[in-house]
PyMOL Python script that loads the backbone (N, CA, C, O; Angstrom):
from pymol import cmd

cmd.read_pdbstr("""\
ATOM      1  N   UNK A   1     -10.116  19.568  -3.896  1.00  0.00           N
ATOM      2  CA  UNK A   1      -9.541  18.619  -4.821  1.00  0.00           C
ATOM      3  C   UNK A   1      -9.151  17.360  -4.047  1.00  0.00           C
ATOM      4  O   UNK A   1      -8.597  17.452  -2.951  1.00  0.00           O
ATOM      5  N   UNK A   2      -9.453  16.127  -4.641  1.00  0.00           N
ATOM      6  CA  UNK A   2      -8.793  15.236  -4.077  1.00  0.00           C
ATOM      7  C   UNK A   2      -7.490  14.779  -3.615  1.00  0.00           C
ATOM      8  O   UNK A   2      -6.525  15.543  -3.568  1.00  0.00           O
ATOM      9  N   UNK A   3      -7.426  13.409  -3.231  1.00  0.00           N
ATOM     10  CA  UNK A   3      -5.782  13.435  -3.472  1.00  0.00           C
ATOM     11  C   UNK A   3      -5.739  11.961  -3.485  1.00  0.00           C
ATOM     12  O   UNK A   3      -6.579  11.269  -2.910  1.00  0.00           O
ATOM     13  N   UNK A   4      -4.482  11.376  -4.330  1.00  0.00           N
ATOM     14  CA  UNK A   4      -4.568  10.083  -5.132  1.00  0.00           C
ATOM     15  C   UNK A   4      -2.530   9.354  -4.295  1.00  0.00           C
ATOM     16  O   UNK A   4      -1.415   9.848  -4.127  1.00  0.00           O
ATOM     17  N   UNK A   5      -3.019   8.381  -4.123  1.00  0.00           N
ATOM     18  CA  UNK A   5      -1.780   7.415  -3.539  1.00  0.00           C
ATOM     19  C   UNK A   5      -1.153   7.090  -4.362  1.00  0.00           C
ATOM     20  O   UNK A   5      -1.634   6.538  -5.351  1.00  0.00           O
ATOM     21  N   UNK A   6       0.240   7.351  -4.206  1.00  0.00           N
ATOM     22  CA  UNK A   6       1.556   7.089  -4.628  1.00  0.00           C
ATOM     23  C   UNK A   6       2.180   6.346  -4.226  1.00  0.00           C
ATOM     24  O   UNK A   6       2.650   6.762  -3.167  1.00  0.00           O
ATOM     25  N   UNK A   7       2.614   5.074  -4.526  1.00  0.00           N
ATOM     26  CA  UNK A   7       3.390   4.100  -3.722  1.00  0.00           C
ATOM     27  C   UNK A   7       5.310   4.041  -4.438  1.00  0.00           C
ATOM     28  O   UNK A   7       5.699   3.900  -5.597  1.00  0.00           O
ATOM     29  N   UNK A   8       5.776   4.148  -3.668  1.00  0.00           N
ATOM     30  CA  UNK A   8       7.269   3.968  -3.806  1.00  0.00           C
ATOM     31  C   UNK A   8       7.734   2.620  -3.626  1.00  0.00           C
ATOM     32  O   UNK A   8       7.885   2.348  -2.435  1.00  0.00           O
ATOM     33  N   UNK A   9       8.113   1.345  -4.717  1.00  0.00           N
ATOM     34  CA  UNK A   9       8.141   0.415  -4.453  1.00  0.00           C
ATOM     35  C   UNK A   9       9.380  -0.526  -4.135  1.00  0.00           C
ATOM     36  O   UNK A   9       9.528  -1.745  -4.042  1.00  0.00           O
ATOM     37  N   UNK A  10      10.649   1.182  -3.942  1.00  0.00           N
ATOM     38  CA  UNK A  10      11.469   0.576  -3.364  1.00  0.00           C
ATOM     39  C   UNK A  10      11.901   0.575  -1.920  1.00  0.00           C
ATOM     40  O   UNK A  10      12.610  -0.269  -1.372  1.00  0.00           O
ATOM     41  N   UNK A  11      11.373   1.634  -1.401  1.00  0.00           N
ATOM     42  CA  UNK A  11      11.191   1.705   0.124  1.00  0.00           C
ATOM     43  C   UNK A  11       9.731   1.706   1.025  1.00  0.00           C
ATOM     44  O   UNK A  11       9.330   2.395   1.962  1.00  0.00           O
ATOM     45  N   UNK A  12       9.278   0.815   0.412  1.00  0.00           N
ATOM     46  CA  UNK A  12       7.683   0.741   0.694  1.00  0.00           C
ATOM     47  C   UNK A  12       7.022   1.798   1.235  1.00  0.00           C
ATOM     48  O   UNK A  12       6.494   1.544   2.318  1.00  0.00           O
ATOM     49  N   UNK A  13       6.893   2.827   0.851  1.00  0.00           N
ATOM     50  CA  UNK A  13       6.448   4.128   1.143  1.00  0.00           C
ATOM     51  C   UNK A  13       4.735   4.120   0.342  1.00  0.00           C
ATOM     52  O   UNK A  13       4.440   3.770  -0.801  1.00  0.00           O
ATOM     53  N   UNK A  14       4.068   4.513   1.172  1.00  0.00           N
ATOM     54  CA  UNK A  14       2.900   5.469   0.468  1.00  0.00           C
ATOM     55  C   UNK A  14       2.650   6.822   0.634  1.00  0.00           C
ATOM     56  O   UNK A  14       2.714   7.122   1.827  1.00  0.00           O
ATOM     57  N   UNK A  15       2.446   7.557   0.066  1.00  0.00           N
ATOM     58  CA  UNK A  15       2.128   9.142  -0.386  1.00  0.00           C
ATOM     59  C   UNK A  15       0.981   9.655  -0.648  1.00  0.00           C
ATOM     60  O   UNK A  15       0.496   9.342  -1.736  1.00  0.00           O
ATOM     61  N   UNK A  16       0.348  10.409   0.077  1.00  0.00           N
ATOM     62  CA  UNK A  16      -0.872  10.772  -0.406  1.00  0.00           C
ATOM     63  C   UNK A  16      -0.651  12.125  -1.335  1.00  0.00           C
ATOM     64  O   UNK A  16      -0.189  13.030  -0.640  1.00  0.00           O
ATOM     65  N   UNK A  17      -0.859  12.521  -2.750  1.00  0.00           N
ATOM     66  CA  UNK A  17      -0.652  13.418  -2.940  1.00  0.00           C
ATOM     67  C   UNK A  17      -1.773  14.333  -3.942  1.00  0.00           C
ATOM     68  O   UNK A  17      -2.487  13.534  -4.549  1.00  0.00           O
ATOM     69  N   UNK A  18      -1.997  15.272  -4.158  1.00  0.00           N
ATOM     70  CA  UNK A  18      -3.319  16.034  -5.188  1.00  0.00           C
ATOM     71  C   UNK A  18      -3.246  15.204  -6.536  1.00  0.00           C
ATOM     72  O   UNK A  18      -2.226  15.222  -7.226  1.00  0.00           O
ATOM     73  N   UNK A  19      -4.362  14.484  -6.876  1.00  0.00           N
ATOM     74  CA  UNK A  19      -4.543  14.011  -8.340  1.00  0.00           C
ATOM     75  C   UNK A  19      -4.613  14.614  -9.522  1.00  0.00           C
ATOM     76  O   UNK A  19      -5.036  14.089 -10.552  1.00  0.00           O
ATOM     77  N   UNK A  20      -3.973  16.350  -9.342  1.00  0.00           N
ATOM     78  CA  UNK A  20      -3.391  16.903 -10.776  1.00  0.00           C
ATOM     79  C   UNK A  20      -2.208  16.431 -10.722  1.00  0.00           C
ATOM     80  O   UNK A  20      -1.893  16.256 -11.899  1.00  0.00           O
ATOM     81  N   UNK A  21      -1.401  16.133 -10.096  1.00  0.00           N
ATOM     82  CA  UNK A  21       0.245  15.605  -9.939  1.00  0.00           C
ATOM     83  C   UNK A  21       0.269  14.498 -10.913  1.00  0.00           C
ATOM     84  O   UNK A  21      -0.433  13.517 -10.670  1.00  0.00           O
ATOM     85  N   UNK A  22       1.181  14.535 -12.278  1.00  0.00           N
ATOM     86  CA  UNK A  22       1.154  13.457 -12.755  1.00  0.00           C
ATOM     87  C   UNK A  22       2.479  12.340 -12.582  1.00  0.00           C
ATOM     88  O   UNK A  22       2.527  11.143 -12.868  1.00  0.00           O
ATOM     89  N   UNK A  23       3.639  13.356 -11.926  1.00  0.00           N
ATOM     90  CA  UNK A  23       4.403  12.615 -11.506  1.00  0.00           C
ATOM     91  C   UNK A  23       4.685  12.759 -10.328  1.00  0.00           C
ATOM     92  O   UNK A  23       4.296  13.832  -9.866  1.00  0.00           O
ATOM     93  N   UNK A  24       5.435  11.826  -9.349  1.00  0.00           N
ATOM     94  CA  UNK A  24       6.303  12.422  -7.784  1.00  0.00           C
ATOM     95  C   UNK A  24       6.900  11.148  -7.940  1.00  0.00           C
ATOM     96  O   UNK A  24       6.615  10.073  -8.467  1.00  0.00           O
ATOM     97  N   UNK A  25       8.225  11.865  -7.023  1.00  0.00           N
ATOM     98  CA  UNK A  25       9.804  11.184  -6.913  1.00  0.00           C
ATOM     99  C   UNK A  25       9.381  11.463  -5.193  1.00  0.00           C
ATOM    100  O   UNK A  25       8.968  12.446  -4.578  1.00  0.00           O
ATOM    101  N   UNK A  26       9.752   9.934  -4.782  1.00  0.00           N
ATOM    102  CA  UNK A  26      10.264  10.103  -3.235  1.00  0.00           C
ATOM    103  C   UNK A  26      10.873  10.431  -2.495  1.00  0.00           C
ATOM    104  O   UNK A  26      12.079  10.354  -2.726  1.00  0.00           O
ATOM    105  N   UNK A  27      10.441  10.977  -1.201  1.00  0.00           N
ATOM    106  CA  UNK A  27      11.123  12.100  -0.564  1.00  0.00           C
ATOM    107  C   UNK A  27      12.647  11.038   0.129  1.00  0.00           C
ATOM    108  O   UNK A  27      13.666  11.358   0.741  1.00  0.00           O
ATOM    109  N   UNK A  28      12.337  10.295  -0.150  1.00  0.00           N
ATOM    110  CA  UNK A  28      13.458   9.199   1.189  1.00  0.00           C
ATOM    111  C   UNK A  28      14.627   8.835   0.191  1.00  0.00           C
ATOM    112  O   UNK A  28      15.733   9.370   0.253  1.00  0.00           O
ATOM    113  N   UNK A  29      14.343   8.056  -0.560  1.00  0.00           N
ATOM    114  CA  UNK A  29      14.855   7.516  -2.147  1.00  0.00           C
ATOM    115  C   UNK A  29      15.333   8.124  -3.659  1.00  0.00           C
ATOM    116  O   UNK A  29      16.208   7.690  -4.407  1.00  0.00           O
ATOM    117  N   UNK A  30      14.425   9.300  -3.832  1.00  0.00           N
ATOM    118  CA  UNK A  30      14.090  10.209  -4.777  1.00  0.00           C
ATOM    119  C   UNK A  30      13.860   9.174  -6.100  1.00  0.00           C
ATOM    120  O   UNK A  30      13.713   9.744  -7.181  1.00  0.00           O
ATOM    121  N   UNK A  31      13.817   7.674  -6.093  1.00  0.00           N
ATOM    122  CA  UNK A  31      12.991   7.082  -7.085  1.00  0.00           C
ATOM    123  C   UNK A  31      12.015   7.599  -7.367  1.00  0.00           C
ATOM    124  O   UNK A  31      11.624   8.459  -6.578  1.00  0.00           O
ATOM    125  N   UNK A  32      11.098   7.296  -8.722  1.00  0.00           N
ATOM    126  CA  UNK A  32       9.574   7.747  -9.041  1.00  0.00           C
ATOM    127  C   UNK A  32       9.241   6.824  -8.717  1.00  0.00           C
ATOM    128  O   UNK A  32       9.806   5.732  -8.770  1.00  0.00           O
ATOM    129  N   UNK A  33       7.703   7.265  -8.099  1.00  0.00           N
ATOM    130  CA  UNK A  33       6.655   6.668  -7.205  1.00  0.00           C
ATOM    131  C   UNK A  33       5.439   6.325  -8.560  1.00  0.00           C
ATOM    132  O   UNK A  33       5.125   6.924  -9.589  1.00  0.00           O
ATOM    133  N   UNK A  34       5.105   5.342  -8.055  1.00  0.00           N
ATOM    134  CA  UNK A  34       3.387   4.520  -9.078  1.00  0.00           C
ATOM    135  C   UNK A  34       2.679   5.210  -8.966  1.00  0.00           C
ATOM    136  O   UNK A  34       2.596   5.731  -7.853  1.00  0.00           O
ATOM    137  N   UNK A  35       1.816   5.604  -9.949  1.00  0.00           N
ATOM    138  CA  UNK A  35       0.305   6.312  -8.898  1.00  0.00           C
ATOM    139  C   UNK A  35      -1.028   4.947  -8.888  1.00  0.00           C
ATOM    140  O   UNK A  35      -1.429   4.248  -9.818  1.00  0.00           O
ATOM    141  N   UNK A  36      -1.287   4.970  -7.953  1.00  0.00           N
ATOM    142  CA  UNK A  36      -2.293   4.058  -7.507  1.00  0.00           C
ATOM    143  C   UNK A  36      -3.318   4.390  -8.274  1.00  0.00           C
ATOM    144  O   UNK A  36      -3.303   5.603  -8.480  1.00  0.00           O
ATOM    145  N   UNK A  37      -4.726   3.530  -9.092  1.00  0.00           N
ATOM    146  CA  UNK A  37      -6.010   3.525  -9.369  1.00  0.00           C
ATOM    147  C   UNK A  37      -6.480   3.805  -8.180  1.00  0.00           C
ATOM    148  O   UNK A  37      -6.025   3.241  -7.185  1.00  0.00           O
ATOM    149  N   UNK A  38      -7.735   4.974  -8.088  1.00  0.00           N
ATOM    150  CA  UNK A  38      -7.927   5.083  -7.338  1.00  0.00           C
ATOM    151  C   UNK A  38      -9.012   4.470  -6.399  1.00  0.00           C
ATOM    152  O   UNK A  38      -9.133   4.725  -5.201  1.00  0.00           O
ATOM    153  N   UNK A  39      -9.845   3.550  -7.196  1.00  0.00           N
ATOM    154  CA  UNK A  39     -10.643   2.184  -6.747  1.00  0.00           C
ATOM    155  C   UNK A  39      -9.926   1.509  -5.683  1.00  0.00           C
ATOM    156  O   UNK A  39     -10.637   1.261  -4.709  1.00  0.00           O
ATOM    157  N   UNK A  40      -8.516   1.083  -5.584  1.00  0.00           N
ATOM    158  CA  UNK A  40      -7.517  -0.034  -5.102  1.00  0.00           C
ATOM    159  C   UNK A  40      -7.426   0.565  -3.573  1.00  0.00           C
ATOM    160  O   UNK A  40      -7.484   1.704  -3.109  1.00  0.00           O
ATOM    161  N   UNK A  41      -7.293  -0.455  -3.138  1.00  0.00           N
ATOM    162  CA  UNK A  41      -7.144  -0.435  -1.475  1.00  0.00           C
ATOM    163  C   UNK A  41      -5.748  -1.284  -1.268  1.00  0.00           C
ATOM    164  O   UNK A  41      -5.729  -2.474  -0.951  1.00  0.00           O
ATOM    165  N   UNK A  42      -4.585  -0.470  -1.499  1.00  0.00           N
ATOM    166  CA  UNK A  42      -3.092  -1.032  -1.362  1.00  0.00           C
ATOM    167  C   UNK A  42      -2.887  -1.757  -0.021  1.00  0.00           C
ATOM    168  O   UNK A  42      -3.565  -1.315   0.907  1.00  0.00           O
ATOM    169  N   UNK A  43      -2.105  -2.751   0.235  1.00  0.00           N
ATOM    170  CA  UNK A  43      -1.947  -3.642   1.217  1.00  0.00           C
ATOM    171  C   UNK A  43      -1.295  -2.715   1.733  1.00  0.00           C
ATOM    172  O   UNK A  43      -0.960  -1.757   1.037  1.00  0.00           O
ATOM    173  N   UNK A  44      -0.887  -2.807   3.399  1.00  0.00           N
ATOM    174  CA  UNK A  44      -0.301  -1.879   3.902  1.00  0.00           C
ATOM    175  C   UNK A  44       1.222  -2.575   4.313  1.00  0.00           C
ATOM    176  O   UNK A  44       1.461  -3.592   4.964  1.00  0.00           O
ATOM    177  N   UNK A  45       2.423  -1.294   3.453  1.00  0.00           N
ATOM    178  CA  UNK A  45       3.818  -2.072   3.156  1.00  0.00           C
ATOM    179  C   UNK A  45       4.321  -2.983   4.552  1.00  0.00           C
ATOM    180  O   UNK A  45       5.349  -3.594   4.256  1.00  0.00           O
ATOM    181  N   UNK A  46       3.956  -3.211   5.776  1.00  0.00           N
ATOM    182  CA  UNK A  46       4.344  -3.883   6.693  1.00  0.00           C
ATOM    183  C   UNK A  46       4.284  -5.244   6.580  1.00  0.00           C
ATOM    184  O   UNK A  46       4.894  -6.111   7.205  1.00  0.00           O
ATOM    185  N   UNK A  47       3.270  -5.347   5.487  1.00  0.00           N
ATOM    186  CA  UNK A  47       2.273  -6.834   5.029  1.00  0.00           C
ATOM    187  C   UNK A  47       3.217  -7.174   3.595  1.00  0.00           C
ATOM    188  O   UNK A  47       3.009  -6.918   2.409  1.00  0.00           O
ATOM    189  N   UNK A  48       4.016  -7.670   4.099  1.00  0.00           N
ATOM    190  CA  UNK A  48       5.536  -7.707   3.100  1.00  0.00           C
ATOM    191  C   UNK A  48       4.962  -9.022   1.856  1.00  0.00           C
ATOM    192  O   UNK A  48       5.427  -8.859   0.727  1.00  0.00           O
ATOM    193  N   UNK A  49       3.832 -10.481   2.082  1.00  0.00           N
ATOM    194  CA  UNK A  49       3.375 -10.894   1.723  1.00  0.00           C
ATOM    195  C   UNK A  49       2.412 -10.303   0.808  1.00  0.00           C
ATOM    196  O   UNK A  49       2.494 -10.441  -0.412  1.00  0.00           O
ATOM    197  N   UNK A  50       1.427  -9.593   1.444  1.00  0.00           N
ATOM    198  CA  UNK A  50       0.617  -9.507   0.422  1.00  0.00           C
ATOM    199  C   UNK A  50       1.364  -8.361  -0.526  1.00  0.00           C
ATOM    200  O   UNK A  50       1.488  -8.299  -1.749  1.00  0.00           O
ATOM    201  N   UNK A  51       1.844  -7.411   0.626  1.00  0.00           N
ATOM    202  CA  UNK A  51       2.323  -6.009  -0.372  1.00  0.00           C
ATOM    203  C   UNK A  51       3.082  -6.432  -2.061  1.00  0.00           C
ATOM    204  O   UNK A  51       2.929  -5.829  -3.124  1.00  0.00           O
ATOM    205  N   UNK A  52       3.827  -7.553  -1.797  1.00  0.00           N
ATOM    206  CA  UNK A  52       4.447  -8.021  -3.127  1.00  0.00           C
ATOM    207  C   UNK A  52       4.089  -9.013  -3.848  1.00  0.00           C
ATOM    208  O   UNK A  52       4.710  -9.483  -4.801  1.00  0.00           O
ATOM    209  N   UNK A  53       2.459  -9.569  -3.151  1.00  0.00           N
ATOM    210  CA  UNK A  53       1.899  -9.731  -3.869  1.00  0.00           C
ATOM    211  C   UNK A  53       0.806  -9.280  -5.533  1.00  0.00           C
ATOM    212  O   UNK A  53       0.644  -9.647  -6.696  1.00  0.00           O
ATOM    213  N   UNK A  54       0.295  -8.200  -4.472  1.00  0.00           N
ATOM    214  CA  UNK A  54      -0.683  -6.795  -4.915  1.00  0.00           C
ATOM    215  C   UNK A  54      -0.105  -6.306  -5.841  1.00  0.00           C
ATOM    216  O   UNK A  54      -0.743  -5.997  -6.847  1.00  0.00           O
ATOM    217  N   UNK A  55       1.756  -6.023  -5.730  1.00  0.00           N
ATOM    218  CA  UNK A  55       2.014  -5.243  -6.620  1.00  0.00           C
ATOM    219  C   UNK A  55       2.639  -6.020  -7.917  1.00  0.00           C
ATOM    220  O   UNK A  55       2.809  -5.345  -8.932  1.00  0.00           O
ATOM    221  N   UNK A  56       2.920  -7.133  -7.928  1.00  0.00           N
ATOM    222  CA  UNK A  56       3.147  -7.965  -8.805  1.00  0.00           C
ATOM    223  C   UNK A  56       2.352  -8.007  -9.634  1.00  0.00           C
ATOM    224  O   UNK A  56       2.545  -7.904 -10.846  1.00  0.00           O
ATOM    225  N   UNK A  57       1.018  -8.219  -8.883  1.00  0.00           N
ATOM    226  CA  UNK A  57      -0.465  -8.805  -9.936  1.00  0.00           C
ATOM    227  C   UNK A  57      -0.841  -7.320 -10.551  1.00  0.00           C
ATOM    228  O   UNK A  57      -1.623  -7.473 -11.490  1.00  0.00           O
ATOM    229  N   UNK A  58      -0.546  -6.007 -10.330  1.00  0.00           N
ATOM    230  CA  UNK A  58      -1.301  -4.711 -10.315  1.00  0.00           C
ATOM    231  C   UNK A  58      -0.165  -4.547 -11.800  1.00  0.00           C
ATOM    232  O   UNK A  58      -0.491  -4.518 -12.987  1.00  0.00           O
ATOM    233  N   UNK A  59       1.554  -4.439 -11.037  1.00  0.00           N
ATOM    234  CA  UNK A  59       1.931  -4.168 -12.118  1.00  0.00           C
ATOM    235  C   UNK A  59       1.705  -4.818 -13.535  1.00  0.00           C
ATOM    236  O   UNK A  59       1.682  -4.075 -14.517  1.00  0.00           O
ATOM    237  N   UNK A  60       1.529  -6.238 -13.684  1.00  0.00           N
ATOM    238  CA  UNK A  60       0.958  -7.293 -14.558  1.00  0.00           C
ATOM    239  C   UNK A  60      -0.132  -6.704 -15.406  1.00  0.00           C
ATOM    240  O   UNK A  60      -0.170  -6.504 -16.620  1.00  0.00           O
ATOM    241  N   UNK A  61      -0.936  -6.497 -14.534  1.00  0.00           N
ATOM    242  CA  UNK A  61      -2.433  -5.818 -15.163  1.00  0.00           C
ATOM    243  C   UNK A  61      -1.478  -4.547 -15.985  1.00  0.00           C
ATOM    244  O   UNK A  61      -1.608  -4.481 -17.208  1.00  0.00           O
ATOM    245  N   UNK A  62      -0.818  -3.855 -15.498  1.00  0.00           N
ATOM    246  CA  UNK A  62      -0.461  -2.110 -16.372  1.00  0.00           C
ATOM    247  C   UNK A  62      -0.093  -2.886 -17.241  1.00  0.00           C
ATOM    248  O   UNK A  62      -0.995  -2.910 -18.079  1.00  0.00           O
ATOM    249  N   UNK A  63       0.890  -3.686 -17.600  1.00  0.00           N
ATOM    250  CA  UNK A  63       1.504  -4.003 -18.961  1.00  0.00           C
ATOM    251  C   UNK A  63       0.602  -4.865 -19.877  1.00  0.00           C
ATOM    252  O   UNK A  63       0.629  -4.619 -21.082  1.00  0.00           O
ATOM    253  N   UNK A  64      -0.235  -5.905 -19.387  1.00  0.00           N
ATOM    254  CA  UNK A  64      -1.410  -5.871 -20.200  1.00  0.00           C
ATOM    255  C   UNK A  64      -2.307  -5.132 -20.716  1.00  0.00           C
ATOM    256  O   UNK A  64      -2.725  -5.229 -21.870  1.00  0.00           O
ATOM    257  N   UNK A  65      -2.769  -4.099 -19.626  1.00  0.00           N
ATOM    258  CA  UNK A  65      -3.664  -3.211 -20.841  1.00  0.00           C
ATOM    259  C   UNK A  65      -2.546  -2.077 -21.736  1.00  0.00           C
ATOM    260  O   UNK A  65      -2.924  -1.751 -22.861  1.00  0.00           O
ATOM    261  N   UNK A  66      -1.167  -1.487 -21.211  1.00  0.00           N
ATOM    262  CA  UNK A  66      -0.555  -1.373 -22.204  1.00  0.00           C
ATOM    263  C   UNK A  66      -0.745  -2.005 -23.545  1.00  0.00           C
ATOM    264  O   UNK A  66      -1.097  -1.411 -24.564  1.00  0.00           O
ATOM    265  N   UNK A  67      -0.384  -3.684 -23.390  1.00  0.00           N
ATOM    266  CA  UNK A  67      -0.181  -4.178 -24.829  1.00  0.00           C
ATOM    267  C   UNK A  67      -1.339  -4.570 -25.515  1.00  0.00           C
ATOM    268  O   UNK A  67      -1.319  -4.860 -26.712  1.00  0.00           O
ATOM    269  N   UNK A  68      -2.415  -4.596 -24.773  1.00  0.00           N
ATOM    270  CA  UNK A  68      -3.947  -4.430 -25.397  1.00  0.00           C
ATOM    271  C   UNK A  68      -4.186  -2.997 -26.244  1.00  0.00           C
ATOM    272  O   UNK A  68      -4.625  -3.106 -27.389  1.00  0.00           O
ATOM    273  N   UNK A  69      -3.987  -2.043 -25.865  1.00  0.00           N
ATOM    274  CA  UNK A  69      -3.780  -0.567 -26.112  1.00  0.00           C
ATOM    275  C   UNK A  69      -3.084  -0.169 -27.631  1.00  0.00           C
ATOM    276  O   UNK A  69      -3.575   0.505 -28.537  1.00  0.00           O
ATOM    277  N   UNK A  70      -1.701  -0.874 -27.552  1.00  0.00           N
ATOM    278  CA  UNK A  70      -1.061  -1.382 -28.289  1.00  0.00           C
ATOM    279  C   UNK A  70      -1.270  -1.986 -29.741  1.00  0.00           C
ATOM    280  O   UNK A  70      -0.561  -1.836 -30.736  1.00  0.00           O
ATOM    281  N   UNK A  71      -2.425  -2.699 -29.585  1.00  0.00           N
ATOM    282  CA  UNK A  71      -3.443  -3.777 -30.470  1.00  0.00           C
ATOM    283  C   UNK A  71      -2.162  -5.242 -30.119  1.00  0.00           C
ATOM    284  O   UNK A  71      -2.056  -6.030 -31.059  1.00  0.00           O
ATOM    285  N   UNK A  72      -1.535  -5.457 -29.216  1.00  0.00           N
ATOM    286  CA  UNK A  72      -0.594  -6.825 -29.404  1.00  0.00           C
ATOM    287  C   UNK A  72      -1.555  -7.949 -28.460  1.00  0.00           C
ATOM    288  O   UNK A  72      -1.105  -9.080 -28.272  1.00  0.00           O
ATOM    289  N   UNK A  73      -2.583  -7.643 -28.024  1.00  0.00           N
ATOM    290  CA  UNK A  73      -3.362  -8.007 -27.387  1.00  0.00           C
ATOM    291  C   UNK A  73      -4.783  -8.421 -28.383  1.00  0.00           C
ATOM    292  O   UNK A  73      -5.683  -7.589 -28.494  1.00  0.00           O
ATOM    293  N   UNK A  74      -4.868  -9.659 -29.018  1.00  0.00           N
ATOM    294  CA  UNK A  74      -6.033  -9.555 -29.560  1.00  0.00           C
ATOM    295  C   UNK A  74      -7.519 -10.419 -29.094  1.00  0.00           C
ATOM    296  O   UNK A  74      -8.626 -10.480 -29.630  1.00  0.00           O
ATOM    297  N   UNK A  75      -7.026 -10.955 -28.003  1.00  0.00           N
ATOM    298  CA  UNK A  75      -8.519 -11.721 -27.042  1.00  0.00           C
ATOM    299  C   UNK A  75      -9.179 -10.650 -26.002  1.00  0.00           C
ATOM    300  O   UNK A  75      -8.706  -9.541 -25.750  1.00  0.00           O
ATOM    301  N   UNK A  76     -10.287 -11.172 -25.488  1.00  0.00           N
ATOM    302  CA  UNK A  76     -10.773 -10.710 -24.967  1.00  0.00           C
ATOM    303  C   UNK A  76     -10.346 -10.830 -23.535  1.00  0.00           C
ATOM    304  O   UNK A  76     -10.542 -11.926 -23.010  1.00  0.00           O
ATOM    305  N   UNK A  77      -9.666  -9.661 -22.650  1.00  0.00           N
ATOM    306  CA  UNK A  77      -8.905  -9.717 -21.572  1.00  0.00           C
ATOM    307  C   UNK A  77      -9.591  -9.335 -19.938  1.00  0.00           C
ATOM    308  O   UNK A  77     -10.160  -8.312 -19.555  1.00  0.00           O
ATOM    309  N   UNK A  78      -9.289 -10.520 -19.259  1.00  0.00           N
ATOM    310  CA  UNK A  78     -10.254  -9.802 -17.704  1.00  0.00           C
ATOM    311  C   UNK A  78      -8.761  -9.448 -16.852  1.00  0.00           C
ATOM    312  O   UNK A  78      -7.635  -9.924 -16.991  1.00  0.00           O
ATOM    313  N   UNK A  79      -9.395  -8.208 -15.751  1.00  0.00           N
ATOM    314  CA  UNK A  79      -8.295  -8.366 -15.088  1.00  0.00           C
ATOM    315  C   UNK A  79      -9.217  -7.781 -13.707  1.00  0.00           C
ATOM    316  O   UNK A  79      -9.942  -6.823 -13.442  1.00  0.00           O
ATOM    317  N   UNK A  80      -8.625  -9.148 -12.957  1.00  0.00           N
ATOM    318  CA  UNK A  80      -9.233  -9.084 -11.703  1.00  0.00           C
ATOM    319  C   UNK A  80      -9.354  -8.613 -10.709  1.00  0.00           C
ATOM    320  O   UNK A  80     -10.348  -8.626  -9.983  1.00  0.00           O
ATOM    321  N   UNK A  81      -7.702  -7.822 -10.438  1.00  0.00           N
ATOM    322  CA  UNK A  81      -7.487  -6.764  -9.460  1.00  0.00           C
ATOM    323  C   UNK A  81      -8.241  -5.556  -9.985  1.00  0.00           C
ATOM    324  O   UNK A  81      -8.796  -4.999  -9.037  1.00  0.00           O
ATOM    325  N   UNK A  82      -8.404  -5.120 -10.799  1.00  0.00           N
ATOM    326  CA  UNK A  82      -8.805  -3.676 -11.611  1.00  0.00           C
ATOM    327  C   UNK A  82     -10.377  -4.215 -11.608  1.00  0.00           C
ATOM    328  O   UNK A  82     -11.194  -3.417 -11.149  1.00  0.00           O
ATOM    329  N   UNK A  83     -10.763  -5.207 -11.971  1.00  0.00           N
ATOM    330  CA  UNK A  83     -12.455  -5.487 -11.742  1.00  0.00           C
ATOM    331  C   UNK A  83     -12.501  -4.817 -13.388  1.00  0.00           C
ATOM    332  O   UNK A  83     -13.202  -3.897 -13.807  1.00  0.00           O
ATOM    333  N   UNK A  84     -11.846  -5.354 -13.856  1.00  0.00           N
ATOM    334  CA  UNK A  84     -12.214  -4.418 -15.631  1.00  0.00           C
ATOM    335  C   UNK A  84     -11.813  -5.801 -16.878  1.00  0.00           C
ATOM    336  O   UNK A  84     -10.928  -6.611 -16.605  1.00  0.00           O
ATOM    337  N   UNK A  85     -12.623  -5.887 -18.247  1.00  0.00           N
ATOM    338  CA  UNK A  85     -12.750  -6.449 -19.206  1.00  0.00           C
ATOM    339  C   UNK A  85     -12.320  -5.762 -20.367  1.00  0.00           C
ATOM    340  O   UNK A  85     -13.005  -4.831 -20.792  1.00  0.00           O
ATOM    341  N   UNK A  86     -11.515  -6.022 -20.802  1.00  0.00           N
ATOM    342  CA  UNK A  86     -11.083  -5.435 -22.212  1.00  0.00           C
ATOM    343  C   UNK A  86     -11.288  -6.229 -23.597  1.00  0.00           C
ATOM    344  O   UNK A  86     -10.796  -7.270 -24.032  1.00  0.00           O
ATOM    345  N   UNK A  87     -12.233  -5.291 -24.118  1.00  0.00           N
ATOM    346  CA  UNK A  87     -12.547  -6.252 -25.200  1.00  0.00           C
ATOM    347  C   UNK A  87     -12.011  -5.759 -26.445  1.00  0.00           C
ATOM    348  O   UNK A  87     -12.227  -4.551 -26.352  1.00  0.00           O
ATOM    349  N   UNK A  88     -11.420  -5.966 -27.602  1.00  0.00           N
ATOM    350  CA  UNK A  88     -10.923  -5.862 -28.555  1.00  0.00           C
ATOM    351  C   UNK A  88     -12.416  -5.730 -29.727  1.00  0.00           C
ATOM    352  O   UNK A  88     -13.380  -6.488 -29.833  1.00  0.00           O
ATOM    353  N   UNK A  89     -12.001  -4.134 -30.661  1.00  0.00           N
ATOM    354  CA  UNK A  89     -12.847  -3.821 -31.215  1.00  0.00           C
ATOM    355  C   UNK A  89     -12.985  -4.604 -32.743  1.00  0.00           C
ATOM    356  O   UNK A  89     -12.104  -5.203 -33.360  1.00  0.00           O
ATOM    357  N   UNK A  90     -14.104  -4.424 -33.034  1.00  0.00           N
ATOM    358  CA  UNK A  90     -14.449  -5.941 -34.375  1.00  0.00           C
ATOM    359  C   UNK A  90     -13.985  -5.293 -35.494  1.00  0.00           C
ATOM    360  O   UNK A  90     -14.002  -5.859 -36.587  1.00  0.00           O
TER     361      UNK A  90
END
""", "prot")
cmd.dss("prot")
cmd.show_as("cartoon", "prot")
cmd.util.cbc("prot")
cmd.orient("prot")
């Protein structure tokens, strides 16, 4: 079985953990951890620039296709980190 990255985004932690896991809380923090797409190649948390960059633009993307999902979304949506197009059905 594989295993899918968990990022903790308050103590910049990553986690590698089995991709049946649908949730995990951090071992340092005990916050809940993101689970990473598993396409994405996460900046590595030392890279304090990009790292809060990545996750700014990543979290952005979740709440858009949330509100696409939603139907509050009615254009046709790109999202560039994800490499994905959401198109709204006719």
């Amino acid at each position: 079985m594989s295993n899918r990255t968990f990022a903790c985004l308050n103590c910049r932690k990553l986690q590698r953990k089995p991709q049946a896991i649908a949730a995990f809380a951090c071992p340092s923090c005990r916050s809940d951890c993101i689970r990473v797409h598993w396409k994405l190649r996460v900046p590595a948390p030392r890279k304090r620039r990009k790292w809060d960059r990545f996750w700014a633009q990543y979290l952005l993307e979740r709440r858009t296709i949330a509100l696409f999902h939603d139907g509050q979304l009615n254009d046709e949506v790109y999202l560039p980190l994800l490499n994905r197009r959401l198109i709204p059905s006719a």
